[in-house]
C-alpha positions as CSV (number, residue, x, y, z in Angstrom):
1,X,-0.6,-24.4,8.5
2,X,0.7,-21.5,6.1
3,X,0.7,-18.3,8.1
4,X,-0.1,-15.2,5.8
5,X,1.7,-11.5,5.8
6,X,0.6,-8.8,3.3
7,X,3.0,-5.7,3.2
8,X,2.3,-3.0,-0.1
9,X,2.4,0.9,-0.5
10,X,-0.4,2.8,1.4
11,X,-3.5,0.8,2.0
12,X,-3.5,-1.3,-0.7
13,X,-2.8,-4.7,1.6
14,X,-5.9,-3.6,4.1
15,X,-8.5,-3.2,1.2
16,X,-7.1,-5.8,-0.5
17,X,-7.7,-8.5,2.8
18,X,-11.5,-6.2,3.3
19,X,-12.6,-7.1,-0.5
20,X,-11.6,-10.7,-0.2
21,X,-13.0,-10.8,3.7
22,X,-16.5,-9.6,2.0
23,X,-16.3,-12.0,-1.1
24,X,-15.8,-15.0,1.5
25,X,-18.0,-13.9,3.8
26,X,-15.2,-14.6,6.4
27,X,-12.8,-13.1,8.6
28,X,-9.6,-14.1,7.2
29,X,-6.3,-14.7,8.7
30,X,-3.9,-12.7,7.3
31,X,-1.8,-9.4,9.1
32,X,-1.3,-6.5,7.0
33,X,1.7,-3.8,6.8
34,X,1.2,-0.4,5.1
35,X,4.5,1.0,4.4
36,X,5.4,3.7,5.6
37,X,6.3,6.4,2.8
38,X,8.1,8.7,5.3
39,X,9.8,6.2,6.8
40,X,12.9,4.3,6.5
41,X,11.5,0.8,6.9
42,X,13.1,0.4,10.1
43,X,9.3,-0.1,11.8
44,X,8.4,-2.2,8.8
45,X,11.3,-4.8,9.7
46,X,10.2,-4.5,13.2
47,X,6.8,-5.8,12.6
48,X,8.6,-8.1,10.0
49,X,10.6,-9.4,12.7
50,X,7.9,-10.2,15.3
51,X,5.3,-11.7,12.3
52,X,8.1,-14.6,11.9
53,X,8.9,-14.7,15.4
54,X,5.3,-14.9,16.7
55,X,4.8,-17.6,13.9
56,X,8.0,-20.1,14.4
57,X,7.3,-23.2,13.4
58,X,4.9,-22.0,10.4
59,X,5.4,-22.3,6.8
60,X,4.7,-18.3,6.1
61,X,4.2,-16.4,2.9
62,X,4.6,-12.7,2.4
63,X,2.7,-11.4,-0.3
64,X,3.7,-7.7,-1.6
65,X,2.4,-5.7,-3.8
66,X,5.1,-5.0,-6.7
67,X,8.2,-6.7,-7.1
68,X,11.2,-4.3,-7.1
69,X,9.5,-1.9,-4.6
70,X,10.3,-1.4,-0.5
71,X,8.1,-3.5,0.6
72,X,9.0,-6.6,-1.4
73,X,12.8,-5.8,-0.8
74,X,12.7,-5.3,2.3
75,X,10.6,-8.5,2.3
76,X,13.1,-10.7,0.6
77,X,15.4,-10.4,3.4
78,X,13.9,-13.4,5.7
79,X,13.2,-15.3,3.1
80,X,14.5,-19.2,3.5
81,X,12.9,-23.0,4.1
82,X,10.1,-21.4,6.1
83,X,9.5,-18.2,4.2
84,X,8.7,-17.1,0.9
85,X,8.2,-14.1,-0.8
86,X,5.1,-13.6,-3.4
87,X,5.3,-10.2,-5.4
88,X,2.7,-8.3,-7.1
89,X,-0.2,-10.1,-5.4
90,X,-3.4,-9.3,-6.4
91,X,-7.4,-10.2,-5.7
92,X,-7.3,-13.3,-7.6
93,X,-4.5,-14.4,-6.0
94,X,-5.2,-13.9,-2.5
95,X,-8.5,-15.5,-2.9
96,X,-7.1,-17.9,-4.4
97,X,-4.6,-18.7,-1.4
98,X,-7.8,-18.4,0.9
99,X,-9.4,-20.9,-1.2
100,X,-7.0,-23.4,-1.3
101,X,-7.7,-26.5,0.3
102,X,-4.7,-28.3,-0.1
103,X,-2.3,-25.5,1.8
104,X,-1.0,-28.2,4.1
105,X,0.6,-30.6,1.5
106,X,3.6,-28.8,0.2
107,X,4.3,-25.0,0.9
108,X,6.4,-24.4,-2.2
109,X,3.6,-26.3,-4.4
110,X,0.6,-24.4,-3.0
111,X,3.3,-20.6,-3.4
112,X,2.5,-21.8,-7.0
113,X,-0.4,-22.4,-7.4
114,X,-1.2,-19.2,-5.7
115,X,0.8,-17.4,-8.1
116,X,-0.8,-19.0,-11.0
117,X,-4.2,-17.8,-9.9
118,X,-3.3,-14.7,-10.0
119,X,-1.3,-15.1,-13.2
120,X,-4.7,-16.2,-14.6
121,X,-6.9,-13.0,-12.9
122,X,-5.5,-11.3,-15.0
123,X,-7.3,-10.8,-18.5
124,X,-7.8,-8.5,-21.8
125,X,-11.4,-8.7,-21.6
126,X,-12.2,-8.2,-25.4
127,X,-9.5,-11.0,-26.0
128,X,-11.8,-13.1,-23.6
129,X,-14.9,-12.4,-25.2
130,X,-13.3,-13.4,-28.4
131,X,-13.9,-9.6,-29.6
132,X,-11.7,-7.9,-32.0
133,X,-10.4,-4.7,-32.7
């Protein structure tokens, strides 16, 4: 089983997991960290720290919010074989990691497929319809 972590600026991860919770109609198994912008991260790592100790022996996936900011740099730290980092998550691709059946077949297969989905959430919507400018 994949163990999920969300860390972003502000709120972002919470609304992000209580939009997806009320699109599945399901609680959904995921912890989220707001960081903290008068902090120094130091609490951050700490609940970091405890996430992947509480869940040894998990595959676990961080999603973050932007790649480049705090979170996801402070985030890349514990990545190795167990962890992985996924920047710049959005709703697409969190529901698409909650929607994925196949989670338990190969972490680093399902990390991209996640990713794609929310590659692919992404759209110019006139350039969807076909519409031109």
């Amino acid at each position: 089983m994949i163990k999920s972590l969300i860390i972003t600026h502000g709120n972002l991860g919470h609304e992000l997991i209580q939009v997806a919770e009320k699109i599945l109609e399901q609680k959904l198994a995921i912890k989220a960290i707001a960081f903290d912008w008068q902090g120094d991260g130091s609490d951050m790592i700490a609940q970091l720290e405890k996430f992947i100790t509480d869940n040894k022996g998990h595959k676990i996936v961080i999603f973050t919010d932007m790649f480049g900011g705090s979170p996801s740099n402070i985030a890349t730290r514990f990545i190795n074989k167990n962890v992985e980092v996924l920047s710049g998550i959005n709703l697409p691709g969190l529901l698409k990691f909650f929607c994925y059946e196949e989670k338990s077949k190969n972490f680093m297969e399902t990390i991209k497929i996640v990713e794609q989905g929310a590659i692919e959430g992404i759209n110019i919507i006139s350039e969807y319809l076909g519409e031109k400018k």
